[in-house]
C-alpha beads as a LAMMPS data file, in Angstrom:
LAMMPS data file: protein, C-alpha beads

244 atoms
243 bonds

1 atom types
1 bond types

-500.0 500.0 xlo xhi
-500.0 500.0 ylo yhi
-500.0 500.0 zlo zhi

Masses

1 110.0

Atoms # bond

1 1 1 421.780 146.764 230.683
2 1 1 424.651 144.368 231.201
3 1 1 427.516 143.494 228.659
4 1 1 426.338 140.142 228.648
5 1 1 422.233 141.067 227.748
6 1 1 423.699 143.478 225.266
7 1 1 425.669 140.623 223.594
8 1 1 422.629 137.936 223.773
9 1 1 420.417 140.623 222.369
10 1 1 422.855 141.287 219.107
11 1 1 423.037 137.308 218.775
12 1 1 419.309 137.296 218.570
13 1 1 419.509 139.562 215.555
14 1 1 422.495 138.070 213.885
15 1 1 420.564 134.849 214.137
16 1 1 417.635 136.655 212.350
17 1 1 419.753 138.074 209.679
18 1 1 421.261 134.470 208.535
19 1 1 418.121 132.799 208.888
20 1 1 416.756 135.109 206.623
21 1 1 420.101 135.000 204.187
22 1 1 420.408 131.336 204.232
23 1 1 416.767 131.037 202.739
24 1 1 415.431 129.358 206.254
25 1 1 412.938 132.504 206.725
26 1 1 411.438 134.652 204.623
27 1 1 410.681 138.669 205.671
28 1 1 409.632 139.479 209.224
29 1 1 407.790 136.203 209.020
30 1 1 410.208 134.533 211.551
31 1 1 410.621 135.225 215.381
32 1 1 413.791 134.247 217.884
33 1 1 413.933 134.107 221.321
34 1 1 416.226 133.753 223.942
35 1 1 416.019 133.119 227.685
36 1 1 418.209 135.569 230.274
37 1 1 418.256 135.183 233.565
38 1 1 414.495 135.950 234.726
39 1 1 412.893 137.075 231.107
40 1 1 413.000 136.474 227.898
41 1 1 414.239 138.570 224.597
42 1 1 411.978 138.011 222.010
43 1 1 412.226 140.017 218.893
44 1 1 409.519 142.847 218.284
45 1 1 406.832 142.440 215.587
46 1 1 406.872 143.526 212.186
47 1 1 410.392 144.761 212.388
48 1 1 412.669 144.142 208.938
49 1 1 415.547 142.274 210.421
50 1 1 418.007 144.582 208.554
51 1 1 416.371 147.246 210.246
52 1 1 416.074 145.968 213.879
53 1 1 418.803 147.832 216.595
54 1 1 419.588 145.869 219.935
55 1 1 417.507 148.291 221.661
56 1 1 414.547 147.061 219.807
57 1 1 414.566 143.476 221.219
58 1 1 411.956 143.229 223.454
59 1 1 412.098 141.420 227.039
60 1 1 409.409 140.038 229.233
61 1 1 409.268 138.370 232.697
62 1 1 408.778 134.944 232.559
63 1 1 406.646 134.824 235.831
64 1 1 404.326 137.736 237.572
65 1 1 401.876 139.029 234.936
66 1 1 401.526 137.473 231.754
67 1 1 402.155 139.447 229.001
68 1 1 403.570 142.147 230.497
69 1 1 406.948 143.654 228.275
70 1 1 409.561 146.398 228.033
71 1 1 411.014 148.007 225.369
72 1 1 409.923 150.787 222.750
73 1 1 408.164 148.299 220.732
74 1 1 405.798 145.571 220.367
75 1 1 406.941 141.887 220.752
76 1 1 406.138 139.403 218.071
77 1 1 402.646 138.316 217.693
78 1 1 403.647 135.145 218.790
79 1 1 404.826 135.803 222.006
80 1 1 402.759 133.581 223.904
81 1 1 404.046 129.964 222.233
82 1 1 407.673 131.657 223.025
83 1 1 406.873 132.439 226.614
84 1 1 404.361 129.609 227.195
85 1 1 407.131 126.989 225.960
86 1 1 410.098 129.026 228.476
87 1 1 407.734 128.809 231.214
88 1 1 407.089 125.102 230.627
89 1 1 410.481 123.765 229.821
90 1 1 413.357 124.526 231.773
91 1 1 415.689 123.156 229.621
92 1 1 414.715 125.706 226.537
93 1 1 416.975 128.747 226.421
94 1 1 416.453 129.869 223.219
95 1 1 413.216 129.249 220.387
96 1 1 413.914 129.223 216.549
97 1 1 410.124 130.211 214.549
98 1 1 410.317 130.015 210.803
99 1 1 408.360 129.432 208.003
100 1 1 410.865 127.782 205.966
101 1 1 409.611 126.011 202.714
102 1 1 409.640 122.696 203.167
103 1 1 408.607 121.905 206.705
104 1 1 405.554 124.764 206.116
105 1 1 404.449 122.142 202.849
106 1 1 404.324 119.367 205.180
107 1 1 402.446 121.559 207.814
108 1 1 400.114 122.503 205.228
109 1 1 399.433 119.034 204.293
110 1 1 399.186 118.305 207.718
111 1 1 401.533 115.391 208.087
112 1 1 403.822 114.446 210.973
113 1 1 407.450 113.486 209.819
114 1 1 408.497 110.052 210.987
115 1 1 411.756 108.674 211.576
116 1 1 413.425 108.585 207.970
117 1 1 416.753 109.657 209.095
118 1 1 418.638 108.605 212.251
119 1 1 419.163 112.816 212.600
120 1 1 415.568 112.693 214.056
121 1 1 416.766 111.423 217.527
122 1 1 417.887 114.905 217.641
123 1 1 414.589 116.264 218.528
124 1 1 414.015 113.659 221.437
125 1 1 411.666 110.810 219.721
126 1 1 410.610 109.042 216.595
127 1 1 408.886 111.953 215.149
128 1 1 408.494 115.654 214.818
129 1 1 404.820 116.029 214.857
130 1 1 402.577 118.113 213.284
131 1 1 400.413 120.874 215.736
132 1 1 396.768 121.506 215.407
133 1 1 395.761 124.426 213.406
134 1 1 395.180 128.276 215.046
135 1 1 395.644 131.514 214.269
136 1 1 398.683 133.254 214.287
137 1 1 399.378 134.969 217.835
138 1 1 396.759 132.929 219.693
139 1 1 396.683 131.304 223.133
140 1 1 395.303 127.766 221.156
141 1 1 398.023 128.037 219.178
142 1 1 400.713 127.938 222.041
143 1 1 398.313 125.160 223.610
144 1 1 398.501 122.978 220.087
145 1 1 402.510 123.836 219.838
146 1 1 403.277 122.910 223.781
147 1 1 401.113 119.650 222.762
148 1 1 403.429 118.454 220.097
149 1 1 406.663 120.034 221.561
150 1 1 405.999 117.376 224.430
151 1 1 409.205 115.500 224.696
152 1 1 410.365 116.758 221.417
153 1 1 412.551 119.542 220.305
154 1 1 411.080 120.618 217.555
155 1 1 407.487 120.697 215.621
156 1 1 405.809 121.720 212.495
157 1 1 402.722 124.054 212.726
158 1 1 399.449 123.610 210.652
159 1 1 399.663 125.866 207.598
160 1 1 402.153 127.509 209.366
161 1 1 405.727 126.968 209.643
162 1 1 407.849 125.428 212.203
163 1 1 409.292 125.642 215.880
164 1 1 412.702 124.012 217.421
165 1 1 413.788 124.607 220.968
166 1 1 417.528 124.429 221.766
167 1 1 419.708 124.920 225.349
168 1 1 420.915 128.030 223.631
169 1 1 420.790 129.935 220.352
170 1 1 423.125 128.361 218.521
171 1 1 421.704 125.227 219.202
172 1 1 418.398 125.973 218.604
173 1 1 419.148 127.463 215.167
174 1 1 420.961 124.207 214.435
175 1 1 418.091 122.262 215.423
176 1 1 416.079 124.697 212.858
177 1 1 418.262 123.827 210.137
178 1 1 417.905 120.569 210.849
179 1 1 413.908 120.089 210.647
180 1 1 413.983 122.190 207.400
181 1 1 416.108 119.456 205.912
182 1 1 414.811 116.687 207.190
183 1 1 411.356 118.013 206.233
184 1 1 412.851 118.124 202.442
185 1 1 414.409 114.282 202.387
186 1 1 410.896 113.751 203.556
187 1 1 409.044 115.176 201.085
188 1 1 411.376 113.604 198.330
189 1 1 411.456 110.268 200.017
190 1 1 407.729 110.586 199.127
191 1 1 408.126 109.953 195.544
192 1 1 409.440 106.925 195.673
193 1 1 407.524 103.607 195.697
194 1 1 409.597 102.360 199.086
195 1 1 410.670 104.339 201.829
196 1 1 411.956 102.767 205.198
197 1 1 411.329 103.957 208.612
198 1 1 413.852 103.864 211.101
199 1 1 412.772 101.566 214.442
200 1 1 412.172 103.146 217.762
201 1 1 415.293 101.134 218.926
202 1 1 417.456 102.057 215.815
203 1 1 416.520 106.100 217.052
204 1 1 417.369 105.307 220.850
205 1 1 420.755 103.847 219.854
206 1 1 421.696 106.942 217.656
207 1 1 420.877 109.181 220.326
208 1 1 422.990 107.327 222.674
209 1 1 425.723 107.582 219.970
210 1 1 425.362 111.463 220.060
211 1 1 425.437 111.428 224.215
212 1 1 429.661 111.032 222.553
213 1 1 429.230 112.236 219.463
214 1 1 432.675 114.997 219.154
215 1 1 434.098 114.348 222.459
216 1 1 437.987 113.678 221.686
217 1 1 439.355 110.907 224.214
218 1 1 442.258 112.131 226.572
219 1 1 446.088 112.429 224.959
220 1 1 447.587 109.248 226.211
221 1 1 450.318 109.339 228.920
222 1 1 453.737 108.604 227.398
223 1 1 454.763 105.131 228.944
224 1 1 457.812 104.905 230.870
225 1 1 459.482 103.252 228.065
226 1 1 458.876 105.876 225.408
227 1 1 459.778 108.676 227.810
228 1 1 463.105 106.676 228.268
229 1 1 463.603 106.547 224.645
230 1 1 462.576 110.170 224.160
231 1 1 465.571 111.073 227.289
232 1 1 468.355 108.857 224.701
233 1 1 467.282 110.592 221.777
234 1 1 467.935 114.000 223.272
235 1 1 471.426 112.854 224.798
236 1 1 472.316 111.292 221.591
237 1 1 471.319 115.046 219.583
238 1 1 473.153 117.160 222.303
239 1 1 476.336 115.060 222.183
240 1 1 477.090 115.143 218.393
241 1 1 476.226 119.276 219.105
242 1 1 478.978 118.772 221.450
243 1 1 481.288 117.368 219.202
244 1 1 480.708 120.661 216.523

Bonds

1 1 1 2
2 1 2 3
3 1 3 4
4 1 4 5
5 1 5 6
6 1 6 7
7 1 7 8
8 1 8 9
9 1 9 10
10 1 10 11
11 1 11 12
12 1 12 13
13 1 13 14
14 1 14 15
15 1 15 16
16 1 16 17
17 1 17 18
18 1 18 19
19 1 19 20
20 1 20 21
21 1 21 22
22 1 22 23
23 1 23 24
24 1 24 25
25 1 25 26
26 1 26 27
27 1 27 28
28 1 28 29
29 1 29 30
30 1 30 31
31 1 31 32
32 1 32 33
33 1 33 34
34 1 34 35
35 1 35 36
36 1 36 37
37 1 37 38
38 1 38 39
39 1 39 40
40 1 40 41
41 1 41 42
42 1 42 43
43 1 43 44
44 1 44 45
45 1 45 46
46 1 46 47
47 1 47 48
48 1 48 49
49 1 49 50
50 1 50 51
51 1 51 52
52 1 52 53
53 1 53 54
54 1 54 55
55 1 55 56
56 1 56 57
57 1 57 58
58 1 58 59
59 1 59 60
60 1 60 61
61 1 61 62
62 1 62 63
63 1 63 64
64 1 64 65
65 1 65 66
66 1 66 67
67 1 67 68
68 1 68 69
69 1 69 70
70 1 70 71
71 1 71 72
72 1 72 73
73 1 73 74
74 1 74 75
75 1 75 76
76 1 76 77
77 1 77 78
78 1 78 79
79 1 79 80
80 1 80 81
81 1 81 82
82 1 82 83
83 1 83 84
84 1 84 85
85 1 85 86
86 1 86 87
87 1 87 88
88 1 88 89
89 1 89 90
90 1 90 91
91 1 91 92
92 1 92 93
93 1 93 94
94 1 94 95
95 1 95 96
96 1 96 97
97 1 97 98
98 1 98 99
99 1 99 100
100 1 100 101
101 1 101 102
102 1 102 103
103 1 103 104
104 1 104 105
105 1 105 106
106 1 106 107
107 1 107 108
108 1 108 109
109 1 109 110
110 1 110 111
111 1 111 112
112 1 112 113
113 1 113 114
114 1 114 115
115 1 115 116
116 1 116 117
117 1 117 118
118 1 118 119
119 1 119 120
120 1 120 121
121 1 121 122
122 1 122 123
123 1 123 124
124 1 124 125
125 1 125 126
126 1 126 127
127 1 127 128
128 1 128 129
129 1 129 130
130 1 130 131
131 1 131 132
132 1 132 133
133 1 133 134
134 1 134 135
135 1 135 136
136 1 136 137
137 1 137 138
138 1 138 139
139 1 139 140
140 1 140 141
141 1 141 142
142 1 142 143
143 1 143 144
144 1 144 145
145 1 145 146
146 1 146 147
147 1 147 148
148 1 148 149
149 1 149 150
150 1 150 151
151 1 151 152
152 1 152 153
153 1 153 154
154 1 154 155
155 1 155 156
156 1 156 157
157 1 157 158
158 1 158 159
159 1 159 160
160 1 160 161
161 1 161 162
162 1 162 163
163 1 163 164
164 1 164 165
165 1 165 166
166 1 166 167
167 1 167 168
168 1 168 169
169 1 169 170
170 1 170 171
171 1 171 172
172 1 172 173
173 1 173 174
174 1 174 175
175 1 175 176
176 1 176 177
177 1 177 178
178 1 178 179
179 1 179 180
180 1 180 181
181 1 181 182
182 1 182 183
183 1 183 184
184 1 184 185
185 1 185 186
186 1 186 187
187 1 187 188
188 1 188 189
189 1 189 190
190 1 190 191
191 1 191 192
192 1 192 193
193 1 193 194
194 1 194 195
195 1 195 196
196 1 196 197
197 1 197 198
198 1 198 199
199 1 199 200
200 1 200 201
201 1 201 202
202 1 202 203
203 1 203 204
204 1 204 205
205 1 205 206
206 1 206 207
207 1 207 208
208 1 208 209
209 1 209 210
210 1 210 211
211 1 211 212
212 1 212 213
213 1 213 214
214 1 214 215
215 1 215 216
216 1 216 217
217 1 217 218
218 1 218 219
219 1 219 220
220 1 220 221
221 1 221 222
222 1 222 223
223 1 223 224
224 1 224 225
225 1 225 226
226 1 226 227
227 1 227 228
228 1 228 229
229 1 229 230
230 1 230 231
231 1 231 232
232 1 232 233
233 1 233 234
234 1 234 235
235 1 235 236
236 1 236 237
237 1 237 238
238 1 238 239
239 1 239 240
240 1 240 241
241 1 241 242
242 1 242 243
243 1 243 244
């Protein structure tokens, strides 16, 4: 095992641990995993995160036989959304699984979030929608979540909990925290007598705004002038030093 699998593999349990201390997951009800190189680590099943050693994450090959997994445990029971959505987007390297409170009450009642806060052009549309219902674990259940993961980052599962997809863990984790609090403005928003949507265009805009968003613009060069004045300021310091 390489220095750099050992570190992604003790990242994928760090993650686990503050999702779970931040109040975004409760118990072993969670799952995180990460893509490296030609598999993927998922996190084994029914494992207390407090508990779970970085020779318990579990890896499997994300082509040749499906399924198929190394390590001295099981992986999650929902290994086949994970796997299913690495296979299908090459742009996922890492998948957040929670069943944090809010987004599960809007899974439960079934509803698909809209656009109530210009955040949601962070998941790629004008929604995060809600998957069909399925077992836990299931093949239908990856088919529902790949469904309304298309062209979004993130989705709520029926009487579930929630997924969100992300280049890389940190980023998926982010986009985790994320649906969990848009899902709560949501559900507040819902008490009030008027709520306003956000416009398709008004979503495409912001996410052209974040294509920038943190990116510092270049020092300027000094212009010949100030370097000039910076060269007399210097002579005038070193001659009264002279003078001492």
């Amino acid at each position: 095992m390489t220095r750099e699998e050992q570190q992604l593999r003790e990242a994928i349990i760090a993650k686990c641990r503050w999702m779970n201390a931040s109040g975004l997951n409760q118990g072993t009800s969670g799952n995180i995993s990460a893509r490296y190189g030609e598999e993927m680590l998922i996190t084994p099943s029914a494992v207390p995160y407090d508990a779970m050693k970085m020779e318990m994450i579990v890896s499997m090959p994300l082509e040749g036989e499906y399924g198929t997994w190394k390590g001295p445990l099981q992986p999650s029971t929902e290994w086949r959304f994970h796997l299913d959505i690495m296979r299908a987007r090459a742009d996922v390297g890492a998948i957040v699984h929670t069943h944090s409170t809010y987004a599960t009450v809007l899974a439960i009642a079934r509803k698909t979030i809209p656009a109530c806060h210009y955040m949601m052009a962070a998941f790629g549309g004008t929604d995060i929608r809600c998957a069909g219902y399925a077992r836990y674990g299931t093949k239908q259940l990856s088919e529902f979540a790949l469904a309304a993961l298309e062209g979004r980052n993130g989705c709520l599962l029926a009487n579930h909990g929630m997924i969100a997809l992300g280049a890389n863990l940190d980023k998926a984790m982010w986009l985790a925290v994320e649906l969990e609090t848009i899902a709560r403005q949501y559900y507040l928003s819902l008490a009030l007598d008027h709520r306003f949507i956000l416009s398709e265009e008004e979503i495409a805009d912001t996410a052209r705004g974040f294509s920038t968003y943190g990116l510092q613009p270049p020092k300027p060069e000094p212009t010949a002038r100030a370097r000039t004045s910076s060269k007399a300021v210097r002579h005038r310091v070193e001659k009264k030093r002279s003078k001492k």
